[in-house]
ZAMARGU-4260 file (C-alpha; in steps of 0.2 Angstrom, whole numbers, plus 5000, padded with zeros to 4 digits):
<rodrens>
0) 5163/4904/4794 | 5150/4916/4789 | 5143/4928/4801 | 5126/4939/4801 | 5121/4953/4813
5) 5109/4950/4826 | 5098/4962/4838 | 5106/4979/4840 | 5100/4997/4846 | 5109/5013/4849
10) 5108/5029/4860 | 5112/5043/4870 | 5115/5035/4887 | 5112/5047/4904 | 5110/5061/4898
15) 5112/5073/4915 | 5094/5087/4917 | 5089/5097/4930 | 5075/5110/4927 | 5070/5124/4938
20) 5054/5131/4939 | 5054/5149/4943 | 5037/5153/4953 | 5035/5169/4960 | 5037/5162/4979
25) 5046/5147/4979 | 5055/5139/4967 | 5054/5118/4961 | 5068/5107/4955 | 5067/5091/4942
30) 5083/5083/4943 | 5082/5069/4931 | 5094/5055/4919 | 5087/5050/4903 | 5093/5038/4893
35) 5088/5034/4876 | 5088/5016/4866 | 5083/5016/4847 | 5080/5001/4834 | 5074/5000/4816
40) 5081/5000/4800 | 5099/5003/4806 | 5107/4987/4797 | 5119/4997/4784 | 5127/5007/4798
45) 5134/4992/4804 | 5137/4982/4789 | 5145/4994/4777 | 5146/5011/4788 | 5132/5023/4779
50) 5123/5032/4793 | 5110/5037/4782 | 5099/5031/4794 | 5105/5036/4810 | 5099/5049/4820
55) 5114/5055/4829 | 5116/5053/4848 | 5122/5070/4851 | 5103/5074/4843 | 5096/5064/4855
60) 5103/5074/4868 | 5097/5090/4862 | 5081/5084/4862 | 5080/5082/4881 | 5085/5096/4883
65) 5072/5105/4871 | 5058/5096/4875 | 5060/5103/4891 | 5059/5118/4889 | 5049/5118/4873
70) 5034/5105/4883 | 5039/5107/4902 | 5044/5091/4913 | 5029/5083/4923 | 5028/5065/4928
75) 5044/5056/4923 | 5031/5044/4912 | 5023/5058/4902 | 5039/5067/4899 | 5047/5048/4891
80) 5030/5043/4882 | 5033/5061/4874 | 5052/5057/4870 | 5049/5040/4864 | 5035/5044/4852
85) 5042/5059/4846 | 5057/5047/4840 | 5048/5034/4833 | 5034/5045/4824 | 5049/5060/4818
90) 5061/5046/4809 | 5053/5032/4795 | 5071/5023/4800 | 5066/5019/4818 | 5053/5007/4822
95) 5053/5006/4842 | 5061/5016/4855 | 5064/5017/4873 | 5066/5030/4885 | 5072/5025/4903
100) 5073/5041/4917 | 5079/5040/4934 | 5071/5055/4945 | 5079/5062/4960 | 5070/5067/4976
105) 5074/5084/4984 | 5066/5090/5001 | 5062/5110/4998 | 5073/5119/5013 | 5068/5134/5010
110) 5058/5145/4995 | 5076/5142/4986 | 5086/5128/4994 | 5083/5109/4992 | 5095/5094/5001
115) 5095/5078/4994 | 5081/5066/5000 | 5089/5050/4997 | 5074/5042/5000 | 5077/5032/4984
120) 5077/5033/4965 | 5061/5035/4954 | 5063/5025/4938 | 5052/5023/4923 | 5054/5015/4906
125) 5042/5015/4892 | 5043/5007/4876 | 5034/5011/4860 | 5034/5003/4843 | 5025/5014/4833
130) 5006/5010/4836 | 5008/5001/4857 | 5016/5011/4870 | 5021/5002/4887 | 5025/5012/4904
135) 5035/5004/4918 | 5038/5013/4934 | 5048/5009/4948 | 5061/5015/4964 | 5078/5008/4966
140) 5089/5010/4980 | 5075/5011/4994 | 5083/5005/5010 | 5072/4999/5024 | 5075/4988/5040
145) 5066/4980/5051 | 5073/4975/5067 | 5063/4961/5073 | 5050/4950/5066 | 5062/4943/5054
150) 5065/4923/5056 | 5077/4910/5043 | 5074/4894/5048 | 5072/4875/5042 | 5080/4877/5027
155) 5094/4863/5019 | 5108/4858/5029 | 5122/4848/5020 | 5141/4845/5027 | 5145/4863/5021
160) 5132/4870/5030 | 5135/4883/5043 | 5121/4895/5046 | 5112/4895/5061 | 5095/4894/5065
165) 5086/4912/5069 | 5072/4917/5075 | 5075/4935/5079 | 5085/4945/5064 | 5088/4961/5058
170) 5081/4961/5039 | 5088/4976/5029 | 5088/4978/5011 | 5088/4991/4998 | 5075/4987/4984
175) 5072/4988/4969 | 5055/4986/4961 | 5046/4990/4945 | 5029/4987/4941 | 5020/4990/4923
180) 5006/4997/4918 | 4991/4988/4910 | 4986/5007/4902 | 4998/5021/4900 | 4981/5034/4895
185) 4974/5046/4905 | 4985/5038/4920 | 4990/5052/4937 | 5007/5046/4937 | 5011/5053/4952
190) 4996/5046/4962 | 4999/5030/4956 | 5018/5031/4959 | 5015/5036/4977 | 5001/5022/4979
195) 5011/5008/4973 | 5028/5014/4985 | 5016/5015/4999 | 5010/4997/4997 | 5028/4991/4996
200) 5033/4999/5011 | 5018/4995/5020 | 5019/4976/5016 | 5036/4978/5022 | 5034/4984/5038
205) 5019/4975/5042 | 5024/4956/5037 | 5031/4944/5050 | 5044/4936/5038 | 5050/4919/5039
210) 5063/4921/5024 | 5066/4937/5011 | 5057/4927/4996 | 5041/4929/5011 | 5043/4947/5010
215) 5047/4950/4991 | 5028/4941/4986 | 5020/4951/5001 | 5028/4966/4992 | 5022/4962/4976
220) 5005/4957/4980 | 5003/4972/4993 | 5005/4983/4976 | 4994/4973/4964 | 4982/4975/4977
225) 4981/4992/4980 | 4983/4998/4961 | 4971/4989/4950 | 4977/4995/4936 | 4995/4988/4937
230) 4999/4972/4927 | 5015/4965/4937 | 5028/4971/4948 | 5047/4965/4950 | 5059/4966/4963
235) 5075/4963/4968 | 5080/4964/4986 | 5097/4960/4991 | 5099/4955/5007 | 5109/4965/5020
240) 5116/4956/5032 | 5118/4962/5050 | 5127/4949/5060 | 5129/4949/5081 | 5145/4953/5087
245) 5152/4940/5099 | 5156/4949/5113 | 5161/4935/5126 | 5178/4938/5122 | 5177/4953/5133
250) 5163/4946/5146 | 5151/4955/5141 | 5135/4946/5135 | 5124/4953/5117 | 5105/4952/5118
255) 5104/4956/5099 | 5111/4975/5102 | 5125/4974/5094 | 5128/4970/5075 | 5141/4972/5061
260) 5134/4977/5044 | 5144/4965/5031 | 5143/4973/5013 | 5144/4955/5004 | 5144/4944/5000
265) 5127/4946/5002 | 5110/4936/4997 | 5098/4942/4981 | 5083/4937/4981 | 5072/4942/4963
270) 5055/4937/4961 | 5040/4944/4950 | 5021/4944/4956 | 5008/4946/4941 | 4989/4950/4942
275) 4982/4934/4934 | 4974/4943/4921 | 4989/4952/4918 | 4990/4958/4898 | 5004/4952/4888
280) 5022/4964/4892 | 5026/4965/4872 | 5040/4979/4874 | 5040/4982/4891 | 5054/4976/4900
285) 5066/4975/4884 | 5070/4984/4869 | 5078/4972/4852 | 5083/4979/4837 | 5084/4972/4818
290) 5069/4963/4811
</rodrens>
């Protein structure tokens, strides 16, 4: 049976950076993971073992590290159109890259001292081929609750069926959400970041949900709507249960106080909300190799 290769790509996965910027009253930390894809001409390495193509993972490291001192680290966006351009446009044998960074938050303490915000992850992705680059931002990991205004109700019932009816939940997730830029030119990262998280929050906290797929499109819509020049947003939202304890055991009643937070199994709810003259993804969300 004969066999051919298909798609591949290599890389330096997570590579671990954190930059401190020295001012002269108060200092700022980057704390970033970059992860690099690559595909192109890379055929031989696989086939017969000549890296005459390759350009070497431990390179790609370095890299990081000297673009960030050679060009500074801004937005998470610019500094990965800068990686991802620089390996395509340096090396004839790599047609697309992609550079995905995951940023995290520290609240300042002091002029010197920083704790952990854990507010969630900022994420972006971008993708360039040579001629096209795409951007996709995005938080992962962003918990937030609402303790009322949360219904499931009047869905299926069949023999196995054993979920109650409710029409007073808590609703907690942690989401995750990307959205992707229609233009990655002349873009304030960092404003639109901030505008798009707000909107997802907002829309979180102000819809009276009558099932998580409810919330998810209001999410999604709510950041289409308040940045223009975003193209389509995707979340995941698992959901985290909170069920009430029964307490009659013990003669004591439970007017939705007291709940147990069950880690799974647990519900996943995915969706995607797109502007409805949203331009075409191309590389945005995936990265093949070969031809």
């Amino acid at each position: 049976m004969a066999s051919v290769l298909g798609p591949n790509q290599y890389g330096k996965a997570e590579t671990r950076l954190v930059v401190v910027r020295r001012g002269d009253d108060a200092h700022e930390l980057i704390d970033l993971n970059v992860s690099v894809a690559l595909a192109g001409d890379l055929a031989d390495t696989h086939l017969t073992g000549d890296n005459a193509n390759v350009l070497p993972t431990d390179t790609q490291k370095n890299t990081v590290y000297a673009f960030a001192r050679q060009h500074g680290v801004g937005s998470v966006e610019e500094f990965g159109l800068l990686l991802a351009r620089h390996f395509v446009d340096s090396q004839p044998s790599i047609s697309r890259s992609r550079v995905t960074i995951e940023s995290y938050g520290w609240r300042r303490l002091g002029p010197h001292s920083f704790a952990g915000t854990g507010g969630g992850v900022r994420t972006a992705a971008v993708s360039y081929d040579g001629t096209t680059a795409w951007v996709v931002t995005g938080v992962k990991d962003l918990v937030l609750l609402n303790t009322t205004d949360s219904e499931f109700h009047g869905f299926i019932r069949d023999p196995l069926t054993t979920l109650p009816d409710t029409s007073d939940r808590i609703l907690a997730t942690a989401v995750d959400a990307a959205w992707r830029h229609s233009e990655v030119d002349g873009v304030d990262w960092d404003a639109s970041f901030a505008g798009a998280q707000s909107a997802l929050v907002e829309a979180f906290v102000t819809t009276h949900s009558l099932s998580l797929q409810q919330t998810l499109y209001a999410m999604g819509r709510a950041v289409i709507a308040a940045r223009p020049k975003l193209a389509e947003v995707r979340l995941t939202l698992p959901n985290r249960h909170h069920f009430l304890v029964d307490l009659t055991r013990f003669g004591l009643d439970n007017p939705n106080e007291v709940y147990v937070a069950a880690d799974r199994p647990y519900g996943l709810i995915e969706g995607t909300v797109l502007r409805d003259d949203a331009p075409p993804a191309g590389l945005a969300w995936s990265l093949r190799g070969g031809d």
